[in-house]
Backbone bond lengths (Angstrom), bond angles and torsions (degrees), N, CA, C in turn:
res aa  C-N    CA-C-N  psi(-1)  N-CA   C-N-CA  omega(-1)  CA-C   N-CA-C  phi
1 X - - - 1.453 - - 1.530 110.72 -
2 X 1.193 99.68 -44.62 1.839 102.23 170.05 1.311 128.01 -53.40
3 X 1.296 110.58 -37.57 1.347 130.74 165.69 1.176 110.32 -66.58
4 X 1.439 125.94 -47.62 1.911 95.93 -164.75 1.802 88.17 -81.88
5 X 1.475 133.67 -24.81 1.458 102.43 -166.14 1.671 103.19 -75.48
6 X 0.946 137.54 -10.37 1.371 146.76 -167.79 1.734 102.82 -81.35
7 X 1.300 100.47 -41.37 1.814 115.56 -177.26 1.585 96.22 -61.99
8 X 1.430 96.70 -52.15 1.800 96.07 -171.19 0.779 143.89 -97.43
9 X 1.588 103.62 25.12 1.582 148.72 -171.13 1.823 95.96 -105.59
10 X 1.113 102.14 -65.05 1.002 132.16 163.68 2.303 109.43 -26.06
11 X 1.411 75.24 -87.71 1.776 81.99 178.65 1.307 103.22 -56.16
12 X 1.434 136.32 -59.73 1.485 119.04 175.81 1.658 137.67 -41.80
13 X 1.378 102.41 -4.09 1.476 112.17 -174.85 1.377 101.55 -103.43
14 X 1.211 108.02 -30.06 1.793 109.18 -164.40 1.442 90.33 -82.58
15 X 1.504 125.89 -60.13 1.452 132.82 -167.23 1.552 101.80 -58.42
16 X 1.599 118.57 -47.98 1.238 90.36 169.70 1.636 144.11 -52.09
17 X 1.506 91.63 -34.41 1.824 117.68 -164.84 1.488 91.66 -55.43
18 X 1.218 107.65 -54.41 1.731 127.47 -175.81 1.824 108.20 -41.32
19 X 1.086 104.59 -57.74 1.605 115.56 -165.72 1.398 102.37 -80.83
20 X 1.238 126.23 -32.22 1.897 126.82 179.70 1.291 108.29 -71.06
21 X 1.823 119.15 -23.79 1.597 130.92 176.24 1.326 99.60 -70.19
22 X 1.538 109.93 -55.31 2.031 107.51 -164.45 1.710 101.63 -69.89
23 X 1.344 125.16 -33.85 1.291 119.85 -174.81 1.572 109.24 -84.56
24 X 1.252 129.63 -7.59 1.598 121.75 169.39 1.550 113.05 -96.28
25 X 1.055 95.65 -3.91 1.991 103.46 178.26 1.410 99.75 -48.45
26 X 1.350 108.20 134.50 1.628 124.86 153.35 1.420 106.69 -147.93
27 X 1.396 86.37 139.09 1.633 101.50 -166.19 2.206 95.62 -152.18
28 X 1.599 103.48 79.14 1.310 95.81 -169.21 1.893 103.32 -106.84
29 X 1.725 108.47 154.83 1.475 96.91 167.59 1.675 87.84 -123.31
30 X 1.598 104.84 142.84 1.631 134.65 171.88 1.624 98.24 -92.76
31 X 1.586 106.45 119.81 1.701 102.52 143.37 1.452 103.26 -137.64
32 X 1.566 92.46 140.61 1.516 109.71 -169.80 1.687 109.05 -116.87
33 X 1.215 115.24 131.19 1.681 115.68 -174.17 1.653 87.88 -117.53
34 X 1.498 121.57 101.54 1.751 116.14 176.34 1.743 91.08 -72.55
35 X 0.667 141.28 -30.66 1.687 118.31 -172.24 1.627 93.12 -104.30
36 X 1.150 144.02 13.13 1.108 130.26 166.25 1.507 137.20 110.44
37 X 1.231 161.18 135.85 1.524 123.92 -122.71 1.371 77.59 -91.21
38 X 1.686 148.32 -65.96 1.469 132.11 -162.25 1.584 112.26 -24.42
39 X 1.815 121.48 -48.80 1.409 94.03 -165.62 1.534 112.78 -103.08
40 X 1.383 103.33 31.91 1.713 117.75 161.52 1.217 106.77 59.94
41 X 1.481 113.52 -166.80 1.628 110.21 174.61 1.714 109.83 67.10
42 X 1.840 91.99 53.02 1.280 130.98 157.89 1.448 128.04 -61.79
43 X 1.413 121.29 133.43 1.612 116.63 -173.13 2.064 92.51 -125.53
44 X 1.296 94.07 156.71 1.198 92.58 167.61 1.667 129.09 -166.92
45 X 1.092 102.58 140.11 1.528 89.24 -173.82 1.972 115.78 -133.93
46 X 0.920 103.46 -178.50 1.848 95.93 -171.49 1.453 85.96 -121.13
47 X 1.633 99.19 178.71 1.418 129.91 163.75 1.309 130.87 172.30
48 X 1.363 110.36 143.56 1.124 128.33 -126.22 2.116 102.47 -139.66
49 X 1.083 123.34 112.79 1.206 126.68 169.75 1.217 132.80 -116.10
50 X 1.464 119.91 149.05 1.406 118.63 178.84 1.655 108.58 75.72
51 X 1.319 117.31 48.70 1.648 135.41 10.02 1.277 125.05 -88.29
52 X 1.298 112.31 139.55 1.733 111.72 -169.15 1.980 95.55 -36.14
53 X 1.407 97.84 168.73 1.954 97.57 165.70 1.431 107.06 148.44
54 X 1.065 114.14 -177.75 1.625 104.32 -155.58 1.379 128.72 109.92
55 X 1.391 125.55 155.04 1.213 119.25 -162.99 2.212 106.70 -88.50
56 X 1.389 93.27 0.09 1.581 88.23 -174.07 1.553 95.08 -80.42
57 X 1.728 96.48 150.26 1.850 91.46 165.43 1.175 114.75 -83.69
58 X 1.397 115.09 154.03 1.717 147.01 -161.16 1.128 112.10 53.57
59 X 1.303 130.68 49.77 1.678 146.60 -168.68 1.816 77.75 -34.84
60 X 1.408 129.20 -61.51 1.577 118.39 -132.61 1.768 95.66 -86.09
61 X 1.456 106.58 -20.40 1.776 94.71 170.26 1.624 98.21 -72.28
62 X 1.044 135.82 -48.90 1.463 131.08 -140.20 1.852 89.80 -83.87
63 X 1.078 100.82 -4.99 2.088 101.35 -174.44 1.611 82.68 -89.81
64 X 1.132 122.91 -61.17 1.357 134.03 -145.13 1.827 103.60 -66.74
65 X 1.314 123.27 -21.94 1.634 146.66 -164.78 1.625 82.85 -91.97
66 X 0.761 130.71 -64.82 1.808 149.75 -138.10 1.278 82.62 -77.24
67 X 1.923 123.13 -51.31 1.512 91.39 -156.70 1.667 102.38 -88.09
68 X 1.354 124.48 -9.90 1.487 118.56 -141.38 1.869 69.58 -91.69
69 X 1.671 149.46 23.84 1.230 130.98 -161.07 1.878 86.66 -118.27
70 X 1.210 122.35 162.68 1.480 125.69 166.33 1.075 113.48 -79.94
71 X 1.465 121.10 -74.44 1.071 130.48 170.16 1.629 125.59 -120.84
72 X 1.551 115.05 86.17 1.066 85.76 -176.39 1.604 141.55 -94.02
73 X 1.570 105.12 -18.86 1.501 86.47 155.25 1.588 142.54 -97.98
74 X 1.336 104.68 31.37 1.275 108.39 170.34 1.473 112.21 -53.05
75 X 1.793 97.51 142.55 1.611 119.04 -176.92 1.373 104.11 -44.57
76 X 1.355 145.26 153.84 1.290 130.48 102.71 1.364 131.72 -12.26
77 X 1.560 115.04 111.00 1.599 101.76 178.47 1.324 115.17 -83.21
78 X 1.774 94.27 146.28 1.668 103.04 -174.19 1.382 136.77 -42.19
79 X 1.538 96.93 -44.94 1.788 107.73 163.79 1.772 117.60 -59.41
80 X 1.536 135.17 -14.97 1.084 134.66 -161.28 1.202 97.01 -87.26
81 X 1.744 110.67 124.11 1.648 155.85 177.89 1.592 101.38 -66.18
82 X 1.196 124.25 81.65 1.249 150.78 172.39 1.891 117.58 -71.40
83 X 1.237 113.23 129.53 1.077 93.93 -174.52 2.067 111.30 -99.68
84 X 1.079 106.56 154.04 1.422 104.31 -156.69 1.484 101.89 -99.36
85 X 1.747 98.23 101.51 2.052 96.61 -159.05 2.185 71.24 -154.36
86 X 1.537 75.88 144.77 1.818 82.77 -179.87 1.986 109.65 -103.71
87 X 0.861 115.27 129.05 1.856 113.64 -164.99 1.466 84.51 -91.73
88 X 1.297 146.63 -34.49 1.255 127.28 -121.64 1.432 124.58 105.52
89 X 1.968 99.50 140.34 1.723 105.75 -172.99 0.991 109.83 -77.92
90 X 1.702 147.60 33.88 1.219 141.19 -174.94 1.313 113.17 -95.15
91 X 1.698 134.24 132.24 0.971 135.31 -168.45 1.169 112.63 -123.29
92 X 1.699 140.98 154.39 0.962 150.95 169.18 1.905 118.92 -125.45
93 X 1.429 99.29 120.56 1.696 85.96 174.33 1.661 108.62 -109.50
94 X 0.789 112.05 131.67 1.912 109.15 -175.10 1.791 91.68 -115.79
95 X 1.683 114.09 141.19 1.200 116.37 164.46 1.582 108.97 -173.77
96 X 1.284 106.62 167.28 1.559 97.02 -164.39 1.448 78.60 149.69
97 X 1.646 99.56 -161.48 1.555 142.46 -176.17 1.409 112.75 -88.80
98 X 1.271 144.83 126.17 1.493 134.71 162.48 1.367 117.15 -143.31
99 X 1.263 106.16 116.74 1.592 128.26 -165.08 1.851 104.94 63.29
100 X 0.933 75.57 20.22 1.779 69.44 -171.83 1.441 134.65 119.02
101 X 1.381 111.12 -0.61 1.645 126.56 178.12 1.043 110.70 -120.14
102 X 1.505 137.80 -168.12 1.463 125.06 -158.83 1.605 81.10 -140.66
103 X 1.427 111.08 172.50 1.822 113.05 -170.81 1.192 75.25 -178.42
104 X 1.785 82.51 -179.77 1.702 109.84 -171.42 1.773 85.75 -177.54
105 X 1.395 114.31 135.11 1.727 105.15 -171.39 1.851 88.66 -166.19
106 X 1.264 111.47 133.70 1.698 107.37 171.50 1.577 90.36 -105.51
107 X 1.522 85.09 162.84 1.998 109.35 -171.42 1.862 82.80 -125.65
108 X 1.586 110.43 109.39 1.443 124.06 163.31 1.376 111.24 -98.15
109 X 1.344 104.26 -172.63 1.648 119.57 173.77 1.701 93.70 -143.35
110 X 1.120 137.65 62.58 1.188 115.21 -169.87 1.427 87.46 -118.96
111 X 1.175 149.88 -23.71 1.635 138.66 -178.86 1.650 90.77 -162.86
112 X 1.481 106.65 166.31 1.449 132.97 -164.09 1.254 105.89 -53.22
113 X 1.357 141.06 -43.26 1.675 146.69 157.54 1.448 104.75 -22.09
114 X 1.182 114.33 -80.32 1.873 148.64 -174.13 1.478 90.01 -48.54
115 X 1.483 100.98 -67.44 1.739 91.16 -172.18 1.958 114.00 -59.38
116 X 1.031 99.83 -79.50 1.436 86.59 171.76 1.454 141.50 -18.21
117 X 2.035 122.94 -48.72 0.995 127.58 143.94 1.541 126.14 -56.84
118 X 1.118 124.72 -13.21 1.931 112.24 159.62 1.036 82.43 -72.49
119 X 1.200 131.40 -86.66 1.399 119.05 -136.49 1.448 134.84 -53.84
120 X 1.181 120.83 -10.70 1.345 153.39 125.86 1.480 118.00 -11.63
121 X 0.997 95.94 -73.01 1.543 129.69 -172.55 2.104 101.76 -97.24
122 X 1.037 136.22 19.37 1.413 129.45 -179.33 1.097 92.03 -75.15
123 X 1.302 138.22 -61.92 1.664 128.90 -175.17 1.462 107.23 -16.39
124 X 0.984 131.30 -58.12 1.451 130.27 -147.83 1.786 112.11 -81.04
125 X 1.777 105.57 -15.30 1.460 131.57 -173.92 2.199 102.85 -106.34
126 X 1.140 109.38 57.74 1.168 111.41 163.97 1.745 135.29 -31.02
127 X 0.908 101.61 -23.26 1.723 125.48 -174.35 1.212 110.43 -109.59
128 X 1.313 131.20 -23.31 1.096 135.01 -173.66 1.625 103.69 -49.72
129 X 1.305 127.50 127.08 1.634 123.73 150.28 1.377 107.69 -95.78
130 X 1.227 129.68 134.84 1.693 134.05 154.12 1.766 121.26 -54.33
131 X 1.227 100.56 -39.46 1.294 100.41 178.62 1.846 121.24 -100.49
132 X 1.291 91.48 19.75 1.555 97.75 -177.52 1.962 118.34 -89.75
């Protein structure tokens, strides 16, 4: 009796260890167009956590931001009252793996929603200037 609860003590630790690894995976690539994807002259960088790495700088701050966030690239919801203010043509596409699922999400400036969520998310846009 000791034995099988010990076995399945046992398997529950490993199977867990296993599944908390595949669901914390992040494995994201950033391309950023500051004037906008039409006038090209794209930058881009990856990243990669658990172990920090990647071509963005401070892979282990930008891991460490990402996890302390809930959700961070969740959509904008459709009903959300946006205010109608222009940030700038600068675009961001983020996609990859996060925590373990796969996505694809752009970071705009086109009204107060958009703006607010880059900025959120600027960590991940190294080049970015605000006043550019």
């Amino acid at each position: 009796m000791r034995v099988a609860l010990l076995l399945t003590a046992l398997i529950a630790l490993v199977g867990s260890g296993s599944s908390a690894g595949a669901a914390a995976r992040t494995e994201l690539k950033i391309s950023y167009w500051p004037q906008g994807r039409a006038a090209g002259n794209v930058q881009t960088w990856t990243l990669r956590c658990a172990p920090a790495g990647g071509t963005l700088p401070r892979p282990g701050i930008a891991c460490q931001r990402l996890a302390g966030m809930k959700s961070p690239f969740a959509p904008i919801p459709r009903d959300a009252m946006c205010t109608e203010q222009y940030g700038g043509p600068q675009l961001a596409m983020v996609s990859g793996v996060f925590r373990g699922k796969r996505f694809s999400t752009q970071l705009q400036r086109r009204n107060g929603c958009e703006i607010a969520r880059f900025k959120r998310l600027v960590f991940l846009v190294p080049t970015f200037n605000a006043n550019a």
